[in-house]
N, C-alpha and C positions, 0 to 999 in steps of 0.2 A: 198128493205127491209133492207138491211144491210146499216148504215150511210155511207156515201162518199165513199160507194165501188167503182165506174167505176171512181174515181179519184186517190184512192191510188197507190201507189208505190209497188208491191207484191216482185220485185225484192230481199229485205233483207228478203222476208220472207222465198225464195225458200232456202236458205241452210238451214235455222231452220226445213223447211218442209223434207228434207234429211236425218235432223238428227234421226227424227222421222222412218221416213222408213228403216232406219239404224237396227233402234230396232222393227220395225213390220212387213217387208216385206216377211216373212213366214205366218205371223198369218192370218185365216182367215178374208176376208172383208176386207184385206191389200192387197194383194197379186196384185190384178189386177191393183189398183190405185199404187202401188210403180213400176211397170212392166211397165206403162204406163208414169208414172212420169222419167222413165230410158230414156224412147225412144226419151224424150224433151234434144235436144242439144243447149244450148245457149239461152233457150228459149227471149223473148222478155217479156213486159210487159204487152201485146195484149195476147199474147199467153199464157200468165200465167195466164191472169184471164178467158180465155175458159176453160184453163184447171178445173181450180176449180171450176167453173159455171157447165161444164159437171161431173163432176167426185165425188163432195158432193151435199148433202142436208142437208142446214141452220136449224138450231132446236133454236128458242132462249130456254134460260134456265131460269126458273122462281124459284121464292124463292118458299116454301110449304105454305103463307099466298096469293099466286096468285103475290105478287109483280114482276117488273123485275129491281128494281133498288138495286145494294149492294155493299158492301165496295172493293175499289180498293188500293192496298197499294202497296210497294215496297219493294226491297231485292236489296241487290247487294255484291260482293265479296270484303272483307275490307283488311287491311294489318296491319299485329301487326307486333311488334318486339319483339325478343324470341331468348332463348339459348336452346340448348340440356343438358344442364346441370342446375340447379339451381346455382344460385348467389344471392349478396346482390339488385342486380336488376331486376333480371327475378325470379320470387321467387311465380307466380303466375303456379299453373301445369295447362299443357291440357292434360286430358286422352284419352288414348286409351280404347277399350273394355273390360270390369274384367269380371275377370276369372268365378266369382259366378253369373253373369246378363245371367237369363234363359228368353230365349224367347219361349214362347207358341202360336202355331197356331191351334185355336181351330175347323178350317175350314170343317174339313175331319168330325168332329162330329157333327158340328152345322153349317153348309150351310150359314145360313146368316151371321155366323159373317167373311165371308171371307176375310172382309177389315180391321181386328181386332186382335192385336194380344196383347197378355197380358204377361209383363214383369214384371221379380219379384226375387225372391231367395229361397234358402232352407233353411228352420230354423227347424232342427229337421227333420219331415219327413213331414211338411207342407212347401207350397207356399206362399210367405209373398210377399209383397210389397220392390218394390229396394229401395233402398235408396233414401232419399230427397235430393234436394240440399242441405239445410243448417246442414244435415249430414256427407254429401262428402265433403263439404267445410271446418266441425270442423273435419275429420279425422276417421269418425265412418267406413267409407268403406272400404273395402282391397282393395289399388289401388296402393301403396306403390308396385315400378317397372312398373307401366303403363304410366305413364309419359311419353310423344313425348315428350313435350318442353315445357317448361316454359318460361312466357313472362309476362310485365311488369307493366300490367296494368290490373286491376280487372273487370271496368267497359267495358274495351276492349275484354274483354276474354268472358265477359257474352254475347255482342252482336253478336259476333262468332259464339256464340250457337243459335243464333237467325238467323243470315242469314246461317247457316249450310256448310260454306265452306269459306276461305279467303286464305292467304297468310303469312307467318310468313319471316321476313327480322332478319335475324341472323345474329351476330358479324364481321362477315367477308365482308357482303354485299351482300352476296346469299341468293335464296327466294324457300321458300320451299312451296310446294301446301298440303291443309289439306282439308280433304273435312268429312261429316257425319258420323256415323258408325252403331250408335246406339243412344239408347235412355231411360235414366230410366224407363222410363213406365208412368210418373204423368202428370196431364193435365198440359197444358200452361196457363198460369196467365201473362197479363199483366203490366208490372212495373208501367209506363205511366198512365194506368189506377188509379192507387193505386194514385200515384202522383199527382191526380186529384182531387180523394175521400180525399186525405190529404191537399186540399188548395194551391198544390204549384203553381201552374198554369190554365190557362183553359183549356176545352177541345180542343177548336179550338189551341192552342198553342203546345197540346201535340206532341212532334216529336222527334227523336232519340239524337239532338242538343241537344234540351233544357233539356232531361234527363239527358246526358253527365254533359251540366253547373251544373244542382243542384248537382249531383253526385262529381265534383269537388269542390261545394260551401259545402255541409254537408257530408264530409268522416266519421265523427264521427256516422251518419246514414246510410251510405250507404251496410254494410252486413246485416241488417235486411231488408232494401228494396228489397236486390238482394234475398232474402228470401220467399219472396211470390211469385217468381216462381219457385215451388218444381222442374218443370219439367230439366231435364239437358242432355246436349249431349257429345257423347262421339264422336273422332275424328279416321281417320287412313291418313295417310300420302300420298298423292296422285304421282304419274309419273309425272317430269316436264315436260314431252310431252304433256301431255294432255292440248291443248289450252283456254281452260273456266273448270268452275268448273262442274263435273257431275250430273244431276237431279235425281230425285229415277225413271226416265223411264233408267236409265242407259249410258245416251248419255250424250257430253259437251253441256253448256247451250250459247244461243248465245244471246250475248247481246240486251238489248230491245225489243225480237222478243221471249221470252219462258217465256212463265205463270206457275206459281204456281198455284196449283185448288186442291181443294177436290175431290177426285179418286171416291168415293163414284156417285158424280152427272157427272165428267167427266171423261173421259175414261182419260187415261195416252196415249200422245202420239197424238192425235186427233186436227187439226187446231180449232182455237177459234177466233173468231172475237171479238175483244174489242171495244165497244165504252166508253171513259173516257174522261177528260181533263188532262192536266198536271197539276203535284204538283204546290196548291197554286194559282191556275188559273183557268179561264172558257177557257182558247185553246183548242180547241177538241183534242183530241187524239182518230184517230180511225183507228186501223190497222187491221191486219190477224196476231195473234201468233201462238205459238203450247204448247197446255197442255204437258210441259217435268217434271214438278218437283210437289213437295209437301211439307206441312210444318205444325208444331204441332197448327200452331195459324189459319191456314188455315182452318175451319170450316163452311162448307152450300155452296147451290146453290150458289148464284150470287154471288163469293167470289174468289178474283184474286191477286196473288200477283208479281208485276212486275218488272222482272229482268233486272236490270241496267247497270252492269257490274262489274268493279273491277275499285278500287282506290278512292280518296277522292270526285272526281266531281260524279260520279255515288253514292256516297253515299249520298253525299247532296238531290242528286234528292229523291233515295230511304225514307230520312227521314224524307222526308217533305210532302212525297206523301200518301194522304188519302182521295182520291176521291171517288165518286158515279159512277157505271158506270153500263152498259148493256153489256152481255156476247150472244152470239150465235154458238153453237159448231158443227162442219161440220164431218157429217157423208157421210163417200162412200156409193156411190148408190150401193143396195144392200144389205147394211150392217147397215140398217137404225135402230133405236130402235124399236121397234111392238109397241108403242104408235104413234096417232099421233102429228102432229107438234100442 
């Protein structure tokens, strides 16, 4: 059922699968497969895939049109250069949390909207909408003191906001870890897209590179581009300890082996079997990851977004990458959804 299961390698995927049980092995429908998953010492690669053969049941995941085919993209952790102070160089801010950004959980009232939380401000004794980016970016928000770090490059800073975690390399040569925090509230928009609808490229062309070039070839355009996506993130400063950047399941993500996915169709935390190819290519790509993170552009069923790692070569991959792929997400027996497969 699953492409080229009794060939793959599960071996990189057990520590991703740890990490997962790290954050669920209390929770019900956890309990027994993380208990069991303890008692495997050393296991082998025979041994790994009984485990998982015995212990889930495969659900592929379809779109709500019956399809099972949808967008497979990539992320991975970047590296800016940045001061803690402003200079005539670093003169771009990364914010931390303001003080006025109200988040609403309207779960307790309205049941379905449990995966939804609506961010905003006080204006008077009404709830307004947070601020845009190209509001934050001319000065309209109170952020003045939230500032981590300023860093050098606009186009670098925006992308930041987009894989939601990287690295800042500051004046001295030490690397400070920045990971998520929060988020205006406004949907995710695009640039690429817009870039398309404007002529400058095709779509088959569209990748984080060729935005960079243009962005480099029409600075005189580039703040009303970065403008149509209202949506913006805000950062907190992460533990050098911590070895990969954190997913919103709460664990470090482990390179090539942890999926981004909409919480909504998959659970946080849950193995996922990927069938894809690699950026730019028909090579299969077909492993076992783990649903650990989530992302604003991350939207529907069959929708993946694959973690690369950190630094220039894992970005390459991450930019290029925008395959078609099938997903099938492994529920413990037991713990199966009441629909069937």
């Amino acid at each position: 059922m699953l492409p080229d299961w009794q060939t793959i390698d599960l071996q990189p995927t057990w520590g991703a699968f740890w990490q997962s049980c790290n954050a669920l092995k209390s929770k019900p429908g956890w309990q027994i497969i993380c208990a069991r998953a303890n008692e495997l010492t050393q296991p082998d690669n025979n041994s790994l895939h009984a485990f998982f053969e015995q212990g889930f049941t495969p659900y592929q995941v379809y779109n709500p049109d019956g399809s099972s085919q949808g967008l497979i993209t990539g992320y991975y952790e970047p590296k800016l250069y940045g001061s803690r102070v402003k200079t005539a160089r670093f003169r771009y801010p990364l914010y931390g949390v303001p003080d006025d950004l109200l988040t609403i959980d309207l779960s307790e009232v309205y049941p379905q909207l449990k995966d939804l939380r609506l961010r905003g401000r006080l204006q008077g004794n009404r709830v307004v909408p947070y601020y845009n980016r190209g509001e934050i970016d001319s000065g309209k928000a109170p952020l003045q003191g939230r500032e981590l770090f300023w860093v050098d490059n606009a186009v670098d800073l925006f992308f930041l906001q987009i894989q939601g975690s990287g690295r800042i390399e500051l004046p001295d040569g030490s690397l400070v870890k920045v990971g998520y925090a929060e988020q205006n509230g406004h949907p995710y928009n695009s640039i690429g897209k817009k870039l398309v609808e404007m002529g400058a490229f095709k779509i088959e062309e569209s990748s984080m590179q060729n935005i960079k070039l243009w962005a480099a070839q029409h600075p005189e355009k580039l703040t009303s581009l970065l403008e149509q996506n209202s949506s913006y993130v805000f950062f907190r400063e992460l533990p050098n300890g911590l070895p990969a950047p954190l997913g919103a399941l709460g664990v470090p993500l482990t390179n090539e082996y942890s999926l981004a996915v909409d919480a909504r169709t998959i659970p946080l935390g849950a193995p996922v079997f990927l069938a894809t190819t690699y950026p730019n290519t028909t090579e299969p790509l077909n492993r076992l990851m783990l649903a650990q993170d989530t992302g604003g552009a991350i939207k529907g069923a069959v929708r993946g977004d694959f973690f690369w790692g950190f630094g220039e070569q894992a970005g390459t991959q991450a930019g290029r990458m925008k395959q078609t792929g099938q997903m099938w997400v492994l529920f413990p027996k037991g713990a199966e959804p009441p629909l069937s497969p």
